[in-house]
N, C-alpha and C positions, 0 to 999 in steps of 0.2 A: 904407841907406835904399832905396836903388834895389833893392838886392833882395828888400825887405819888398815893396815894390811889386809887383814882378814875380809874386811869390809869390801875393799878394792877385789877382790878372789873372788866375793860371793857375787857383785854384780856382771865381773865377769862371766863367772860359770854359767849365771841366771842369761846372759847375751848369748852365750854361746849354746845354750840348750835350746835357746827360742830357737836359733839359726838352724838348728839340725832339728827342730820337731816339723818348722814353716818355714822352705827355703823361700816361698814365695812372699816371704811378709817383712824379711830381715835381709840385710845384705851387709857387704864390710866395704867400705872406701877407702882405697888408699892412695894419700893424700903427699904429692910430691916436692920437695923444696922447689921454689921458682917455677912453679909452672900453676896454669890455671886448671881448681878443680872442676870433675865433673859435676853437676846437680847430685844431692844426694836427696832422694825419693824417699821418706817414712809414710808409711800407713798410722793412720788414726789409732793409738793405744799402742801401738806396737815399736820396737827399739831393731834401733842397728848399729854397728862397732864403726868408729871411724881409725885409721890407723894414719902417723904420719914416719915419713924416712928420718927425721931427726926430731930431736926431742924438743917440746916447747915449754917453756913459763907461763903464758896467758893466754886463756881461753875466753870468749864472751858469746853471748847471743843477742841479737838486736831485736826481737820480743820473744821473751818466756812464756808469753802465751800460748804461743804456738808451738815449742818447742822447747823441753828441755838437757840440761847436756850436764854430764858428770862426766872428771877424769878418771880414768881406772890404770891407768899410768903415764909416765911423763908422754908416750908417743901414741897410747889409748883411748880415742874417748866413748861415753857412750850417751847416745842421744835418743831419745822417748817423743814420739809425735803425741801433739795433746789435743791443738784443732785444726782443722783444715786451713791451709796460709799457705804463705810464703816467707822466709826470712831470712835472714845473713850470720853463720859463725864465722867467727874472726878469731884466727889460730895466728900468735904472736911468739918469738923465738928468746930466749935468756937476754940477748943483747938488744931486746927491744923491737927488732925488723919484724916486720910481714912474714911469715908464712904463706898461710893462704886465706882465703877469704872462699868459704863455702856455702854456695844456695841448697838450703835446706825445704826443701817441698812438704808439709804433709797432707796428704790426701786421704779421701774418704776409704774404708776398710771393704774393696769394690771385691778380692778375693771369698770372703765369705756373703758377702750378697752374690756373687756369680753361685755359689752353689746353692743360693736358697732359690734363687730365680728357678734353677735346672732344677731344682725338687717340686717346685709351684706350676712350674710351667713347662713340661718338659716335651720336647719337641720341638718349640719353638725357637725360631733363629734369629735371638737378639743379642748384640753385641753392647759392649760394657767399658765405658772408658771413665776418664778422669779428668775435667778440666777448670784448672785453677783450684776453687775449692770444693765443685761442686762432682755430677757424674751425668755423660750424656748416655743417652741408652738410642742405639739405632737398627736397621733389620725392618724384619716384616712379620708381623704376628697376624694368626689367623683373624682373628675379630675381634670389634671396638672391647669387648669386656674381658678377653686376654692383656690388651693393652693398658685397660684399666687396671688391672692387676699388678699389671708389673712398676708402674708408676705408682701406686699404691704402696710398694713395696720399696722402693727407689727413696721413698720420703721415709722412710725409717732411717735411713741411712745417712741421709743427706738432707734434712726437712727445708723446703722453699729453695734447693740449689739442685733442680733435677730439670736436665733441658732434654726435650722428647724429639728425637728424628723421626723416633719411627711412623712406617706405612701399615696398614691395612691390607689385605692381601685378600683375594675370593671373590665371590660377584658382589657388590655395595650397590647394586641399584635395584631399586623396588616398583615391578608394577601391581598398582593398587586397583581391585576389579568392585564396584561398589552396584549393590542391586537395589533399587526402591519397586516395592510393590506395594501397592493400595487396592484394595475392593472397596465400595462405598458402594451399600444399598438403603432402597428409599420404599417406605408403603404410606399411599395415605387415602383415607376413604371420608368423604363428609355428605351426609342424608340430613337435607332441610322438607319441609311441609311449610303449606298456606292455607288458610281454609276463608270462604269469603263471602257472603250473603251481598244481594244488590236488590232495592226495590224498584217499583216503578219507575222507568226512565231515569234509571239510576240514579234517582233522589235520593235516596234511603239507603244507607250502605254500611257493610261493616266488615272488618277485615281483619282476623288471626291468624296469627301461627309466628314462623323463626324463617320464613322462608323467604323468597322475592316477591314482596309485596308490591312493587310497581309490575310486575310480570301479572300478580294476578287483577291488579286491576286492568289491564289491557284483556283479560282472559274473558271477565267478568262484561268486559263493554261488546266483547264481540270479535276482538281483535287478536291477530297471534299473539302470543306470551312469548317473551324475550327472556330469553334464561342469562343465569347471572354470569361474569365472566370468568370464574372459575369453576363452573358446573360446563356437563360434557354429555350431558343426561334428564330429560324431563318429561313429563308425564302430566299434562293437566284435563281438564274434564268438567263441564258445567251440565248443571240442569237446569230445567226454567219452569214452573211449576209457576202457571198463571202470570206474574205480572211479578214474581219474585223468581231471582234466579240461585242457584247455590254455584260454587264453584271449588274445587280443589285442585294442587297443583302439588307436584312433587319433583325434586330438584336432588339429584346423584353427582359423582364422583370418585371414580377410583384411580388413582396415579399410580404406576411403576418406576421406579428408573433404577438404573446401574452406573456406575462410572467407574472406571477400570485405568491405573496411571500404573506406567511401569517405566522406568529408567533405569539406565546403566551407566552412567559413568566409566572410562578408565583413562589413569593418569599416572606415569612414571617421573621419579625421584629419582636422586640419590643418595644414601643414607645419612641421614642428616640434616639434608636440604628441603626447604618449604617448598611446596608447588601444589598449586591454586588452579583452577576449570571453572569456567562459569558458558554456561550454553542456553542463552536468551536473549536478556535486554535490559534496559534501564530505565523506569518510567519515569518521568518528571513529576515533582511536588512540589507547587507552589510555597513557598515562606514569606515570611515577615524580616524586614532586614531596614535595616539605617537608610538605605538606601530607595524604601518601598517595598516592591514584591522580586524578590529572587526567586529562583529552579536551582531546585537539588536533586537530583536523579536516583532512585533506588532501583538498586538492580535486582533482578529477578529470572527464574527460571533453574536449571538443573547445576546446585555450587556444589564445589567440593573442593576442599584443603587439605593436606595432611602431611606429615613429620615422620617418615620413615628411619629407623635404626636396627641397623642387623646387627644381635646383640652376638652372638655369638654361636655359629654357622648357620642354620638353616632358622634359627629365631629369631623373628622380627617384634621389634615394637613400634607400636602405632597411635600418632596423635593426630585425630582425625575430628574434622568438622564438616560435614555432608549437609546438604538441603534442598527440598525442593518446593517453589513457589510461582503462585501463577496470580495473575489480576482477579479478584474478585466480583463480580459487575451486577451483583444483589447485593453490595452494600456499596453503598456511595456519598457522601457528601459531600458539602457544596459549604463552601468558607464564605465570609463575609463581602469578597470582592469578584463574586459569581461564578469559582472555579470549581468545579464537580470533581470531584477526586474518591477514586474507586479504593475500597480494602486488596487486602492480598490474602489469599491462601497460603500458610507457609507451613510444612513440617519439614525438622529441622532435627539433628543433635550433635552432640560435639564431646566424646570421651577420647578415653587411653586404654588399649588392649593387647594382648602379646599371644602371639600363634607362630605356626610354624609354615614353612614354603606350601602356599597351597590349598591349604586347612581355608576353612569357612566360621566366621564368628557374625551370630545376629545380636549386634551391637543394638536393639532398639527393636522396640515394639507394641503397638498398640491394639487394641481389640476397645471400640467403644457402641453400645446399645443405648441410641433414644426411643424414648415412650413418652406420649401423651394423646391424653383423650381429652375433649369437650364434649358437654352435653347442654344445648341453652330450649329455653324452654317457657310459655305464658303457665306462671302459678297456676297450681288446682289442675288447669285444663291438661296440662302434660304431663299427670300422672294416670291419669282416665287410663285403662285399659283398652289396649288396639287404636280406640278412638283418639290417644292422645296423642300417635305420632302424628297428628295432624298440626299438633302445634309444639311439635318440640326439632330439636335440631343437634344433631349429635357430630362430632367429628374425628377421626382417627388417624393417628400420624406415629410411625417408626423408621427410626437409621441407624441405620448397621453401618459401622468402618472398621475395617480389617488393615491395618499398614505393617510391612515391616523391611529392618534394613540391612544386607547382610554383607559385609563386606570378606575378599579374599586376597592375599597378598601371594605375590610370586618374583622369585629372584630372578631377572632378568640380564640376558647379554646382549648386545647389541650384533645384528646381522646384515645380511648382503640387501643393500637395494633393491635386486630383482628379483628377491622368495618374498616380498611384502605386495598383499593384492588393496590396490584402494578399492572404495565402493564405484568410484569413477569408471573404472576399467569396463565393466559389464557393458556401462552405456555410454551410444557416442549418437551424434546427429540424425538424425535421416538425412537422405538424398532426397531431392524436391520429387521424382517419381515415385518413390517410395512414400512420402508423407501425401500429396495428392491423387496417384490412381490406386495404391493400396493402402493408403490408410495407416501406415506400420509410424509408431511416434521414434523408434529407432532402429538406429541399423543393426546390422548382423554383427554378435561380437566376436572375438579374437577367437581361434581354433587351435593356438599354442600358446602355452608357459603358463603362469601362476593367473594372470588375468582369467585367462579361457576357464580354468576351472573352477572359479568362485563365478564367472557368470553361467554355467552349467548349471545350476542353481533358479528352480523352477521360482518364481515370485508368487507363487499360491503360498509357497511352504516357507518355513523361515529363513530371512536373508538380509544379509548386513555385514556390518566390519566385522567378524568374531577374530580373534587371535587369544589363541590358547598359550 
């Protein structure tokens, strides 16, 4: 008996030191004859003292799983939250009646994740509730990866029963500024020879070299020499020594070119959100189908996608797939059912990158050098010194490509309609006097607001949509 007692004191003492260490974690109910009680709220692990005005016989719980409950004297009891629920104690009187019937709540332990939150995250203005058995978290946290954090945290507590209100707070929209630049250069030189003896009435005849051998037959009869169609350059020359004539012919080539591609892209998101530009067209290509010959259209020209995330203020990540392509029309073929269909030039790439408002990343780049020579040439006779370029035929060819592609991100607000200049603005129609007794293809532009001053903007010098 004395040590039923004892027992009864120490769980006590143990409820009532919780109470005065954590008022916020322990509370007392006190539980009225004939009347309905209030909900009694336990946090997860933690006890609080239920008291009643008269004394009872039987006490039950309707799941111990959730909750469990010791007497600490006839009008005492004392209840331990074990998992998150809901349940019903049932407080019975000596002569068998009702007391009370008490909803026992336990909920997640939200008092000690409120202060880990505030140690994790501090600043932030997120609010921390409890519903049913899980915890919702609402407020506004500065960026997605605060958020992640705190939901990260939130499943410690409460794993798979975490419902997220919260907002994102700051600028979430990304404009994406994307450069393509190409140089692509070309050198190619090719030196052919012919050399050609003719006899009498041009019976007797004989004809060397690597060069354009119907050019030196016309040369050799008398007639102009027709140079080949990729030569730009010739030099031919006969003699006629009696009744035999000699002839030689020399055929040149030097080509330059340059090709210079440069594109800009820009295209705003918002964080998270996919968004796509394409600026060209969609050629049609013939297939094979059940049905005969279908079109399928491949599109082409200046693409760009990309998957903006501001991770956390001024840092953005980026999943971007850029490209630029144009019809190719030196390579071509021609399918079975006589449809000529042209290749495409396409450079292209598609990574993931992380920088900050502003910054510049070259996502990609190429640096490529061709070489090659030919030299063709008649055995024996095209090693002869001097005398052998007459029968030999040499050719030279280099390309240089230089590309690269540098992308810049900037956190963008949205603004007034009328601080935005389109390219439009600068130019407007002519007047019919204006276009036939002077000549002018437009008229005079605007002399106020944001227009006037992007068309202030001489067109020798650089001009276009810029927005910084």
């Amino acid at each position: 008996m004395k040590l039923r007692v004892l027992f009864r004191a120490l769980l006590l003492g143990t409820a009532l030191s919780v109470g005065a260490a954590a008022p916020s974690y322990a509370q007392a109910l006190r539980v009225l004859s004939s009347a309905t009680a209030e909900t009694l709220a336990v946090s997860m692990n933690r006890a609080v003292v239920v008291e009643t005005d008269v004394p009872f016989a039987e006490l039950s719980i309707a799941n111990p799983g959730i909750a469990d409950i010791t007497t600490l004297s006839d009008r005492t009891i004392y209840v331990l939250g074990k998992t998150p629920g809901r349940t019903t104690m049932t407080i019975l009187g000596a002569d068998g009646n009702l007391i009370s019937n008490v909803e026992v709540q336990v909920t997640p332990d939200i008092a000690e994740f409120k202060e880990r939150l505030q140690q994790i995250l501090p600043g932030e203005r997120i609010e921390v509730r409890t519903a049913n058995d899980g915890i919702v978290l609402s407020g506004t946290v500065s960026s997605i990866a605060r958020l992640d954090r705190a939901l990260e945290l939130a499943q410690r507590y409460a794993p798979d029963r975490v419902s997220n209100l919260m907002s994102v707070g700051g600028t979430q929209q990304v404009m994406l500024k994307v450069r393509f630049a190409e140089m692509q250069r070309s050198v190619s030189k090719n030196l052919g020879a012919s050399f050609g003896i003719s006899g009498p009435g041009n019976v007797a005849s004989l004809r060397l070299g690597t060069g354009n051998v119907n050019a030196m037959n016309s040369l050799l009869a008398g007639s102009p020499a027709t140079l080949s169609g990729d030569s730009f350059g010739g030099i031919g020359a006969t003699v006629t020594m009696g009744d035999i004539t000699l002839g030689a012919m020399l055929e040149a080539l030097e080509a330059k070119g340059m090709v210079r591609t440069l594109a800009e892209p820009n295209l705003t998101a918002l964080s998270g959100q996919e968004a796509k530009f394409l600026a060209g067209g969609e050629y049609p290509i013939p297939v094979s189908s059940s049905n005969g010959i279908a079109i399928e259209y491949k599109p082409f020209g200046v693409e760009l996608a990309f998957v903006p995330r501001v991770v956390d203020g001024d840092i953005i990540n980026l999943e971007i797939r850029a490209a630029v392509s144009a019809i190719d029309t030196t390579q071509t073929m021609v399918n079975n059912s006589g449809f000529s269909i042209n290749a495409f030039k396409r450079r292209d790439t598609q990574t993931t990158v992380e920088m900050r408002d502003g910054e510049s990343f070259a996502i990609a780049g190429l640096l490529q050098d061709d070489f090659n020579d030919l030299n063709n040439q008649i055995p024996w006779l095209g090693d002869v010194p001097i005398l052998g370029l007459l029968f030999r035929s040499a050719s030279f060819e280099r390309r240089q490509s230089e590309l690269v592609i540098i992308v810049t991100p900037h956190l963008v607000t949205p603004t007034r309609g009328e601080a935005l200049a389109l390219p439009t603005d600068r130019v407007h129609p002519p007047t019919e006097n204006q276009l036939f007794l002077f000549g002018k293809t437009s008229s005079q532009t605007p002399n106020t607001g944001a227009a006037a001053e992007v068309a202030r903007q001489d067109f020798s010098g650089s001009y276009g949509y810029v927005m910084e």
